[in-house]
RODO-2510 file (C-alpha; in nm, 4 decimals, decimal comma):
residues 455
     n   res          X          Y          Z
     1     x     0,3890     0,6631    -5,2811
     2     x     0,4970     0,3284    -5,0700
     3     x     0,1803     0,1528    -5,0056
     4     x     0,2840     0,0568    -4,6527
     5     x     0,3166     0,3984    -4,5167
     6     x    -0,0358     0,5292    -4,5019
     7     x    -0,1351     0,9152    -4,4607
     8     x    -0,5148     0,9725    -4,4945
     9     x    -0,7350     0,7833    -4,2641
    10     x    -0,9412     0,6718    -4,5420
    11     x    -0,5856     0,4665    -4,6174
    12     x    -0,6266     0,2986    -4,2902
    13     x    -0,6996    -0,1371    -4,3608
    14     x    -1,0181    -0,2612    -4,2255
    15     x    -1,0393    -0,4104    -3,8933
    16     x    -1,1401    -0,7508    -4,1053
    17     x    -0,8393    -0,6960    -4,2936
    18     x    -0,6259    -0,6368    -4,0315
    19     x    -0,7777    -0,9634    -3,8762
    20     x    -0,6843    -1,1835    -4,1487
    21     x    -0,3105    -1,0673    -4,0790
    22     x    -0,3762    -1,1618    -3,7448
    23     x    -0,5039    -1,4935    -3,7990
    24     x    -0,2563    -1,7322    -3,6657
    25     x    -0,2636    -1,5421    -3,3042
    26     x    -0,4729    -1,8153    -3,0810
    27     x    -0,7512    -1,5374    -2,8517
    28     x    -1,0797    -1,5196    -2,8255
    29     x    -1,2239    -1,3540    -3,1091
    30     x    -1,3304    -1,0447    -2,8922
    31     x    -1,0309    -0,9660    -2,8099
    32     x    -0,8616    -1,0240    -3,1415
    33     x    -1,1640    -0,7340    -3,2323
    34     x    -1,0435    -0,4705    -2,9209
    35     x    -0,6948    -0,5342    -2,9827
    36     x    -0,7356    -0,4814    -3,3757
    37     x    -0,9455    -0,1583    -3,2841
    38     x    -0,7339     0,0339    -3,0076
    39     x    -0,3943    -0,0076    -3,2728
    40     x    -0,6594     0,1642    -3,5605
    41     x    -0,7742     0,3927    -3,3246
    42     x    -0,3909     0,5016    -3,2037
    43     x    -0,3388     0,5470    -3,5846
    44     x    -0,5978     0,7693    -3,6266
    45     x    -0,4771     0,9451    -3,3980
    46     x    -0,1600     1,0006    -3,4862
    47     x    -0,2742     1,0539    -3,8763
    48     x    -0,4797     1,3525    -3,6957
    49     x    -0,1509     1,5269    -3,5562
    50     x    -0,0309     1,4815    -3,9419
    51     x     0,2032     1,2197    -3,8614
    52     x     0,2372     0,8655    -4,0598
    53     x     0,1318     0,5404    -4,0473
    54     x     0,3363     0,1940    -4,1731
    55     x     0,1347    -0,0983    -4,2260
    56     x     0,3743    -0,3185    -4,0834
    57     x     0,3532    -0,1455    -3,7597
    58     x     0,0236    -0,1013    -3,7200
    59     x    -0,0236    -0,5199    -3,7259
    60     x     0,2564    -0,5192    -3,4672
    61     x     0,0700    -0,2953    -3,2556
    62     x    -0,2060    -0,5097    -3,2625
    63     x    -0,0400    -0,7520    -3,1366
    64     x     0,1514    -0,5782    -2,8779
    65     x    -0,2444    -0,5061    -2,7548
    66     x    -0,3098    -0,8824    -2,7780
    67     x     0,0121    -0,9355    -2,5664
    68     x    -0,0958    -0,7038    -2,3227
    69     x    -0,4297    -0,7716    -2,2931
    70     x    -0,3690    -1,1723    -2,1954
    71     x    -0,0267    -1,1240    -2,0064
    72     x    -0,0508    -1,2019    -1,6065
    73     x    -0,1340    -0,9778    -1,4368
    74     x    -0,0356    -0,8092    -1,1672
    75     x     0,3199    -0,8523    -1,2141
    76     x     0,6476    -0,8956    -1,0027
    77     x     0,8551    -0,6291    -0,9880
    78     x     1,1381    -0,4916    -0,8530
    79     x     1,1330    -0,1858    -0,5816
    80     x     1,4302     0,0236    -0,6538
    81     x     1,3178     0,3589    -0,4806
    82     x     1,4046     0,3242    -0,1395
    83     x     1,0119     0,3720     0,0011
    84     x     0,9708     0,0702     0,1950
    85     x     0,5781     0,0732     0,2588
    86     x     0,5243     0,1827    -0,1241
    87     x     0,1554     0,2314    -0,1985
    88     x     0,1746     0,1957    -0,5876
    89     x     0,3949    -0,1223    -0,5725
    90     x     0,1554    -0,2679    -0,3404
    91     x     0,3089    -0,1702     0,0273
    92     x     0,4526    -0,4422     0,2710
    93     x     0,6425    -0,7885     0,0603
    94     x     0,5152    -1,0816     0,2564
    95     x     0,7151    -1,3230     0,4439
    96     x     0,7966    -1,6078     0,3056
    97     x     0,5413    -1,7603     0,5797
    98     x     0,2776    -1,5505     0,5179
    99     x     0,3002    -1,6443     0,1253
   100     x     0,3297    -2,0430     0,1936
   101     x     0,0186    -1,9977     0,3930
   102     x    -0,2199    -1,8133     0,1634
   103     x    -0,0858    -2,0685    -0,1160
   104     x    -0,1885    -2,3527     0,1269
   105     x    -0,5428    -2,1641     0,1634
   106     x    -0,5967    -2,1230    -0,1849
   107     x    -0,7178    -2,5032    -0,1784
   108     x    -1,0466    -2,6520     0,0477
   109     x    -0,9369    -2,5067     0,4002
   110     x    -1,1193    -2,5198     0,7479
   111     x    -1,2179    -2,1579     0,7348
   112     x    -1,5485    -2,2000     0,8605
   113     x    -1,5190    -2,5125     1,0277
   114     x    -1,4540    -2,6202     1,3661
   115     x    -1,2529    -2,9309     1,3228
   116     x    -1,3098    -3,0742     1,6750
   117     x    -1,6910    -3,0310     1,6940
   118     x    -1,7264    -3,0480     1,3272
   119     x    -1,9798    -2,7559     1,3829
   120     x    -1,9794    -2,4054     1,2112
   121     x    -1,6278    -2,2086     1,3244
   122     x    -1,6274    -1,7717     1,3162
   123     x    -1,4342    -1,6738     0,9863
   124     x    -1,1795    -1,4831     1,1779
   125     x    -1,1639    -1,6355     1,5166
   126     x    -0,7693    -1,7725     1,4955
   127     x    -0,6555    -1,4223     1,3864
   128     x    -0,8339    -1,2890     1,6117
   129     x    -0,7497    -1,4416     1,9198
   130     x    -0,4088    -1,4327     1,8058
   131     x    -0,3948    -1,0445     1,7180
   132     x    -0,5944    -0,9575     2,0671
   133     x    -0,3083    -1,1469     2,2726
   134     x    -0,0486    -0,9766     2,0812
   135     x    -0,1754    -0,6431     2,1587
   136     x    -0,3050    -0,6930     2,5483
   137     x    -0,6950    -0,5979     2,3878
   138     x    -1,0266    -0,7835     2,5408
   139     x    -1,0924    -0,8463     2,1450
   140     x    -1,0588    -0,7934     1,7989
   141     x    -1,1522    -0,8539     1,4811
   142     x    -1,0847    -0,7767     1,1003
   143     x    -1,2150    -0,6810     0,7754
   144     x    -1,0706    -0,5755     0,4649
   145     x    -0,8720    -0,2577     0,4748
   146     x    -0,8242     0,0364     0,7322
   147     x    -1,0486     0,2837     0,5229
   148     x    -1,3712    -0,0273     0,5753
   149     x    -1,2882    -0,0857     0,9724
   150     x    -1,2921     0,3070     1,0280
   151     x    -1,6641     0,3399     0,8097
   152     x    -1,7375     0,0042     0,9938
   153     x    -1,6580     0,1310     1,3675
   154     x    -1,8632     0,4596     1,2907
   155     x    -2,1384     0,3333     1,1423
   156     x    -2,2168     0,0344     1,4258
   157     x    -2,1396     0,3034     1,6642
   158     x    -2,1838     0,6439     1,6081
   159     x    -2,4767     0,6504     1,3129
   160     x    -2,7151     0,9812     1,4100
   161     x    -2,4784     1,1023     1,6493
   162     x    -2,2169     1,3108     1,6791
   163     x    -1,8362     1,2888     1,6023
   164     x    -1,5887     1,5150     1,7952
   165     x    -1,2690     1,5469     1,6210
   166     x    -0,9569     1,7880     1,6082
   167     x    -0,9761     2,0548     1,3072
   168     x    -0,5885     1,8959     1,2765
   169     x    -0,6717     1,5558     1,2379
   170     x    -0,9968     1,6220     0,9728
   171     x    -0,7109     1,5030     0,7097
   172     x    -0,6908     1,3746     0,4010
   173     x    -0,5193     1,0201     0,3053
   174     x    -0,4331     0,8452    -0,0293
   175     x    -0,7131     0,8051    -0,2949
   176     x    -0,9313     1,1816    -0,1866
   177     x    -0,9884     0,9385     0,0952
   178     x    -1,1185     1,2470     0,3637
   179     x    -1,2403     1,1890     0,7382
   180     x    -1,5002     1,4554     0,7170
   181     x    -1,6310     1,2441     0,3463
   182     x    -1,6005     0,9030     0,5580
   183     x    -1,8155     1,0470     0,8884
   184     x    -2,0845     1,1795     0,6063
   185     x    -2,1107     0,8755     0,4569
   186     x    -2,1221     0,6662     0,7737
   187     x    -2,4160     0,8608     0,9171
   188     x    -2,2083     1,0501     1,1843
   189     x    -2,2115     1,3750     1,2770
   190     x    -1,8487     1,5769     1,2159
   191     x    -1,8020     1,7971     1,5230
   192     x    -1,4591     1,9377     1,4994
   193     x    -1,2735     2,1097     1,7348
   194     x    -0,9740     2,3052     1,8172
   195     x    -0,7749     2,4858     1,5602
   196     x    -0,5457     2,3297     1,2876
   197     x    -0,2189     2,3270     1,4819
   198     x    -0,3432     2,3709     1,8656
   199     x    -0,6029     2,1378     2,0188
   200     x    -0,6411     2,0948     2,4413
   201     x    -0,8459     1,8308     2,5955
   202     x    -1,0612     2,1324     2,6870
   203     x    -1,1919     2,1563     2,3613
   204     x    -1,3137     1,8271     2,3817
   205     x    -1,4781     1,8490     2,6950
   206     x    -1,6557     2,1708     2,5998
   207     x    -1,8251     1,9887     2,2789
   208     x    -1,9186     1,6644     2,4705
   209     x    -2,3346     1,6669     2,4635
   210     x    -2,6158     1,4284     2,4458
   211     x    -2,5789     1,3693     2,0611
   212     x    -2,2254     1,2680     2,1454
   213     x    -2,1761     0,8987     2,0377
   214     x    -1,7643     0,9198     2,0399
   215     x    -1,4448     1,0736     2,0586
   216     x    -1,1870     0,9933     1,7426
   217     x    -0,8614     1,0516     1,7297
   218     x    -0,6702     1,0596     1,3205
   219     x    -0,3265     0,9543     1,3030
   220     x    -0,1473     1,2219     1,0709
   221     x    -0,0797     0,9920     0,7565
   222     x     0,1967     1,1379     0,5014
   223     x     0,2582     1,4967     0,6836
   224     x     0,3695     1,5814     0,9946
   225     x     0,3182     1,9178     1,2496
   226     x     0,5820     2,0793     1,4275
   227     x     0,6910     2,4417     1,5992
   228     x     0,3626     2,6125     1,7415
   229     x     0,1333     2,2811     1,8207
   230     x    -0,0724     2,1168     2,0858
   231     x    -0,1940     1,7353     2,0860
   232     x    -0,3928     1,5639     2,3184
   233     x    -0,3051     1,1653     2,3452
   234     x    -0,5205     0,9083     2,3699
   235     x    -0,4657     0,8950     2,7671
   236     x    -0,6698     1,2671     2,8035
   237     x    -0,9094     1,1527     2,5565
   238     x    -0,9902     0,8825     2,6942
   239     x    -1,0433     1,0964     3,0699
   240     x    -1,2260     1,3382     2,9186
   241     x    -1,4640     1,0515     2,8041
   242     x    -1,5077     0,7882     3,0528
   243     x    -1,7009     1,1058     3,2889
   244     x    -1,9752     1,1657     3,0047
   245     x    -2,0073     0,7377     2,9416
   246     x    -1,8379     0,7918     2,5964
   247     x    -1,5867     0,5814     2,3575
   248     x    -1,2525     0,6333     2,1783
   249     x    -1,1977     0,5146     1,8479
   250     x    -0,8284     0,5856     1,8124
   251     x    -0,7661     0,5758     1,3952
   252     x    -0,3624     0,4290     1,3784
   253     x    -0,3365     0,4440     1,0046
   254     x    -0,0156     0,2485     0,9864
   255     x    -0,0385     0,0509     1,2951
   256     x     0,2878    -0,0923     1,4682
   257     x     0,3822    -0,3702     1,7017
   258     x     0,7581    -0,3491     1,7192
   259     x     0,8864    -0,0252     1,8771
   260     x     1,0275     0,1920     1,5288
   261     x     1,3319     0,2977     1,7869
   262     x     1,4801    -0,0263     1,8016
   263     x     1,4841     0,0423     1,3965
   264     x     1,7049     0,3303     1,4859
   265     x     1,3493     0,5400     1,3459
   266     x     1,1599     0,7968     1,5433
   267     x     0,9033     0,6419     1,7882
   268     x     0,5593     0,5394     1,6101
   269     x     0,3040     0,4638     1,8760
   270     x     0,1837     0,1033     1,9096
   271     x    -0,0928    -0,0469     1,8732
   272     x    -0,0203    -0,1651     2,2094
   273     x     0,0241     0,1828     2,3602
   274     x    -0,3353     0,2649     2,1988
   275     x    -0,4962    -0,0255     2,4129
   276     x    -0,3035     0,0141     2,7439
   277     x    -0,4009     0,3950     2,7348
   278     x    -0,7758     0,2472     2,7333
   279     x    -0,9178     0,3611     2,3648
   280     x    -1,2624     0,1774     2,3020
   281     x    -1,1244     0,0923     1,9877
   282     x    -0,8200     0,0663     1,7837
   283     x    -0,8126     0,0426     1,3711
   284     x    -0,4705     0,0108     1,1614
   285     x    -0,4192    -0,1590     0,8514
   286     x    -0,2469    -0,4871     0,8085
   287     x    -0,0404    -0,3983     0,5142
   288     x     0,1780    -0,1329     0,6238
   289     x     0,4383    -0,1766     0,9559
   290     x     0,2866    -0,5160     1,0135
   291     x     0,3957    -0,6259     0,7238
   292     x     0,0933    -0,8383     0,6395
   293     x    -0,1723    -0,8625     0,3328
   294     x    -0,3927    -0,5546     0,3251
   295     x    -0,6569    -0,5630     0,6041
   296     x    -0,8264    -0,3557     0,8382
   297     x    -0,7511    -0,4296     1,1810
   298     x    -0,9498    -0,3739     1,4891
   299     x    -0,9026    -0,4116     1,8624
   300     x    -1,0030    -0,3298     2,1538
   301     x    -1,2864    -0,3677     2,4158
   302     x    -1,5360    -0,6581     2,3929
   303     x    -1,8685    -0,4791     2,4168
   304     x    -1,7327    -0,2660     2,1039
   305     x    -1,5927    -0,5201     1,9081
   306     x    -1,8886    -0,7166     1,9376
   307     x    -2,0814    -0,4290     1,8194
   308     x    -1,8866    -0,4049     1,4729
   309     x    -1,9501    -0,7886     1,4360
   310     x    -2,2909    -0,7780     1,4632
   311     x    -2,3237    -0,4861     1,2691
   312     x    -2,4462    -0,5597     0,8294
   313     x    -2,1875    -0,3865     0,6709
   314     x    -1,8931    -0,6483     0,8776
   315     x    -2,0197    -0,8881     0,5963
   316     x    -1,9738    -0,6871     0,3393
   317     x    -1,6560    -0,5735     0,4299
   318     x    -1,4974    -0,9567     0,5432
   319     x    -1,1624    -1,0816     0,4369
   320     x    -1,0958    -1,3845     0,2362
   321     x    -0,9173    -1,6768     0,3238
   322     x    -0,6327    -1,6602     0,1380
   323     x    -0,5797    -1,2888     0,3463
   324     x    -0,6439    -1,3881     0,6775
   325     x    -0,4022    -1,6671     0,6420
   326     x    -0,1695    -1,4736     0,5067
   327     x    -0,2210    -1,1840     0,8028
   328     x    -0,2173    -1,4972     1,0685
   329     x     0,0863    -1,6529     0,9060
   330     x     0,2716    -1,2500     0,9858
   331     x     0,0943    -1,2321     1,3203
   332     x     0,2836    -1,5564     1,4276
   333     x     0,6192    -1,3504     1,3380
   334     x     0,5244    -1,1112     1,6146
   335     x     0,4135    -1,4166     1,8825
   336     x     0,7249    -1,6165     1,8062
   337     x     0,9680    -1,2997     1,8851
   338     x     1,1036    -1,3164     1,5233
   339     x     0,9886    -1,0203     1,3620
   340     x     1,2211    -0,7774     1,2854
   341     x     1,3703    -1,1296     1,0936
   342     x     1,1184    -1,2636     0,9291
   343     x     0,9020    -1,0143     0,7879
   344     x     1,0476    -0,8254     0,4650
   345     x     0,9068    -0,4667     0,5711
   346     x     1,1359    -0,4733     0,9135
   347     x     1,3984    -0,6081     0,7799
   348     x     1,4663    -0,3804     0,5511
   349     x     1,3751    -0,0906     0,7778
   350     x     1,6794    -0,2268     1,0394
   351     x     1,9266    -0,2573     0,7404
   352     x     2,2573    -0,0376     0,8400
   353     x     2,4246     0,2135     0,5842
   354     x     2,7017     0,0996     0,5807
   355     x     2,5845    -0,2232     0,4292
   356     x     2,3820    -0,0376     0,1997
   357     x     2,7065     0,0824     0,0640
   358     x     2,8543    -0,2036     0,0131
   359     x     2,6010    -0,3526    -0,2068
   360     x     2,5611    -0,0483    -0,3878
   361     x     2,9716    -0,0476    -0,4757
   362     x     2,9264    -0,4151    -0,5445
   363     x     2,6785    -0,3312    -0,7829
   364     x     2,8610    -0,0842    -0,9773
   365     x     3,2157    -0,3045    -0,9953
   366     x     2,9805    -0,5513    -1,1768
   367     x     2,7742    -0,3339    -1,4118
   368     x     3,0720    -0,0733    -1,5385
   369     x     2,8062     0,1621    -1,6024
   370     x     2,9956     0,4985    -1,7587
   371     x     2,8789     0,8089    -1,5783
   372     x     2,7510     0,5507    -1,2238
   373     x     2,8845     0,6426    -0,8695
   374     x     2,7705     0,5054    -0,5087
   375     x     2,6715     0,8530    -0,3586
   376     x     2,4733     0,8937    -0,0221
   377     x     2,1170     0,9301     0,0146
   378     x     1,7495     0,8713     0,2064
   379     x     1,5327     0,6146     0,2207
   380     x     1,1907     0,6684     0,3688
   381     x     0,9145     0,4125     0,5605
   382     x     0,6320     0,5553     0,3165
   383     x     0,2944     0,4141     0,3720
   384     x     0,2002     0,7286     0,5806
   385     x     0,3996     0,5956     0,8595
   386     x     0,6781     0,8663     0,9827
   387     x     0,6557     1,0871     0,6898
   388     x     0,9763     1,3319     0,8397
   389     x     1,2115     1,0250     0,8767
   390     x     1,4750     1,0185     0,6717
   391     x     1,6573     0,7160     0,6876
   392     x     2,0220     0,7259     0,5948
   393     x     2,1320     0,5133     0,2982
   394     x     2,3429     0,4720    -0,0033
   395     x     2,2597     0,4382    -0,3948
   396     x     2,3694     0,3451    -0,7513
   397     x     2,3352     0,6803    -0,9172
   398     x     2,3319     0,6534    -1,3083
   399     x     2,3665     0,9571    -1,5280
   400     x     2,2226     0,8606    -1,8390
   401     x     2,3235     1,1553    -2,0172
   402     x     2,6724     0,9847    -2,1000
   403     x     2,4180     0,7493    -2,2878
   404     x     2,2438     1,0354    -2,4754
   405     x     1,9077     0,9995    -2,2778
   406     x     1,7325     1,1729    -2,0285
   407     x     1,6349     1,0391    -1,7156
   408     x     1,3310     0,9567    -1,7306
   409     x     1,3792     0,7395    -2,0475
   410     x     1,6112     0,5541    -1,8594
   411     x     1,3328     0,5254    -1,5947
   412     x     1,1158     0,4077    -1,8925
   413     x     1,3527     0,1396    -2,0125
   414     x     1,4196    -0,0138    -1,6735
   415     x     1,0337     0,0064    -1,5935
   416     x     0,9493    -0,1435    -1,8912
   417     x     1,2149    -0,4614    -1,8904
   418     x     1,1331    -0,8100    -1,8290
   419     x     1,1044    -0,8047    -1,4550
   420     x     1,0112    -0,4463    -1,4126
   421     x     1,2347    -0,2065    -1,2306
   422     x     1,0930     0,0622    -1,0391
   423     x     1,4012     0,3703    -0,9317
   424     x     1,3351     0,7413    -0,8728
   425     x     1,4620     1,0431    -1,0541
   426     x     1,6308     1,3222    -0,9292
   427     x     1,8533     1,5853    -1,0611
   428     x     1,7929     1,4308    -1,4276
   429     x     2,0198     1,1043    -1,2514
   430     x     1,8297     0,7621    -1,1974
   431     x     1,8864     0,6099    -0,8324
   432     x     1,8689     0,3084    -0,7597
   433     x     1,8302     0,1972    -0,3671
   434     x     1,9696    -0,1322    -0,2221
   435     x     1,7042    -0,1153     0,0961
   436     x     1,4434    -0,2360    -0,1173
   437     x     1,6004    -0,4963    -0,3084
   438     x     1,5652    -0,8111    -0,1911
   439     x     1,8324    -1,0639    -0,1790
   440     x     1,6878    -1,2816    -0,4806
   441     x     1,5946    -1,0050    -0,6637
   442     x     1,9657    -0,8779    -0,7024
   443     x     2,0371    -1,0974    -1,0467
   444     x     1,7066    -0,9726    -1,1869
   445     x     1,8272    -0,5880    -1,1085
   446     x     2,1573    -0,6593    -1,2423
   447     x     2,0742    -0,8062    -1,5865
   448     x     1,7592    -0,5539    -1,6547
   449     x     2,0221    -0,2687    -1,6112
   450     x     2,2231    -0,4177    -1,8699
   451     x     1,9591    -0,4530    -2,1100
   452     x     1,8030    -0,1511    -2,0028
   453     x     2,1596     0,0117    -2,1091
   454     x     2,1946    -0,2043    -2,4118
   455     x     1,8753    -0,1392    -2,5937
***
């Protein structure tokens, strides 16, 4: 029998031995001793399933662990799927600002420091200021995502007391993240009300007691109701709860600044509209429509927000710098009227169809892909903001059947490349979605198709 294909696991080298191959790698012994252990451990597993070992692989598979294990990390790559606010490729692409700035902040910075007076500056004053002007609010502050500033607001304001809430709006969000979970665990009382698709500012009224600390209103992140259903806005929440001397936290999940119809999208209510209706309090995150860094976002009137800031757990939950220059840097966009420009997110939200097709065509004169076609399709926001639009586009469709693979190993291959690129599969075709593509990215895309292709 070839001594380099190994059967048993008693055939298996030693990780010592196995070491001694390894030697020339440069890593910290430690990891030379995990990497060396995971490959043995994969071929003991595979030796169990009655499969076969070769030597030769098994050193390279140590060393694809070493490779792994000290690459960057995490890495650039390239959004192919047409979900603009994608959660597992890390939501909204900066601005080109916002990235200068937190590169700039990465170094000795006046964070903390009033320049003028030399004296002791608050961490988030500039953003602030800056976000409360934007959205007409008495104040604001920020911590570190839209999940903390929602525990935050309940806990420095409704701890011991009770919660009302619509039955429709006790949802779920990414991550088992649950409002009922997050009222438990910030010492407030859940008092739901309504049913799942019909709630009436009655209800509301007819739960209000003296263990009432607030009324909360849930954006509906990732599904939407329609047909048989009753809402009540922020407007009637916020009459029903002026009379009994109570608050409105108003939960925007996505939070927006711009108006989505001028984005030819279905209206997604502002932050703005929150605050002019007269909520106590508004939370949204920062890296979703705003197109900023991830942050939790909070606004609204002064006696509240000063509440959350004095409150222990607004330490625990604070930004970095590097963030809250990068969420200032996006903020600025908004101020300077040069949004929908300037920030990645919107601008690929506004792009038009019919320039969608004509870099998708482009594409596919260049590649000569057998089996590709332009063919229309949907893009979507994602994030949990507008989860029924549909937003019209066009794609590279490859059918890599003509290639002798499936789908998803095509997905694999182009996931897998140098620059990684991330498409969707549907109908056993890959697509491939110019709205998310940005424009420097386009000679990366092109040249990890061809190897993709090639391999």
């Amino acid at each position: 029998m070839d001594p380099e294909v190994l059967t048993e696991p008693r055939s298996l080298p030693s990780v010592s031995e196995l070491l001694e191959e390894l030697g020339e790698e440069r890593a910290p012994h430690d990891l030379l001793v995990a990497s060396v252990r995971r490959a043995l451990s994969e071929a003991r597993a595979r030796l169990a399933e009655g499969g076969v070992v070769h030597r030769a692989e098994l050193v390279e598979s140590a060393r694809r662990e070493l490779a792994a294990a000290l690459a960057p990390w995490p890495r650039r790559a390239i959004n192919a799927t047409g979900v603009v606010l994608h959660t597992n490729l890390g939501r909204a692409p900066l601005s080109e600002d916002a990235v200068r700035a937190m590169r700039e902040a990465t170094s000795y910075c006046d964070l903390e420091l009033d320049l003028e007076s030399g004296e002791r500056g608050q961490r988030d004053s500039h953003v602030s200021e800056l976000l409360a002007r934007l959205v007409g609010a008495e104040a604001a502050t920020v911590v570190n995502n839209n999940a903390g500033a929602l525990v935050l607001a309940l806990s420095a304001l409704a701890r011991g007391r009770e919660v009302i809430v619509s039955r429709g709006q006790a949802v779920e969000i990414g991550g088992r993240f649950r409002i009922p979970e997050v009222l438990e665990q910030s010492g407030a009382v859940l008092r739901d009300v309504g049913t799942t698709n019909r709630t009436y500012a009655s209800d509301y009224e007819a739960a209000c007691n003296e263990r009432t600390a607030l009324l909360l209103r849930v954006h509906h992140s990732n599904f939407h109701l329609e047909g048989f259903v009753a809402d009540v806005g922020v407007e009637e929440l916020v009459e029903v709860a002026r009379p009994h001397g109570l608050r409105v936290l108003n939960d925007l999940g996505s939070g927006c600044l711009v108006d989505t119809a001028s984005l030819g999208l279905p209206h997604e209510p502002t932050v703005q509209e929150s605050v002019a209706a007269g909520a106590d309090l508004t939370v949204f995150s920062g890296d979703k429509l705003l197109g900023g860094p991830q942050a939790g976002l909070i606004v609204g009137r002064e006696d509240a927000v000063r509440a959350l800031r004095r409150h222990p757990l607004a330490r625990a939950l604070r930004c970095d710098k590097v963030t809250l220059a990068g969420l200032h840097a996006t903020l600025l966009h908004y101020l300077e009227g040069e949004a929908t420009e300037k920030i990645p997110a919107l601008r690929m939200l506004a792009r038009r169809p019919e320039e969608l097709e004509a870099e998708a065509r482009s594409w596919l004169e260049r590649l000569h892909l057998p089996g590709a076609s332009v063919e229309r399709a949907s893009s979507a926001v994602g994030g949990g903001a507008l989860p029924q639009a549909r937003i019209p586009t066009w794609c590279l469709v490859l059918d890599p059947s003509r290639l002798g693979w499936s789908a998803d190993e095509l997905a694999r291959r182009l996931r897998t490349g140098k620059v990684p690129i991330v498409s969707r599969v549907e109908g056993d075709r890959v697509w491939l979605d110019p709205r998310t593509i940005q424009p420097e990215e386009e000679a990366d895309l092109l040249a990890g198709l061809r190897t993709a292709i090639q391999q």
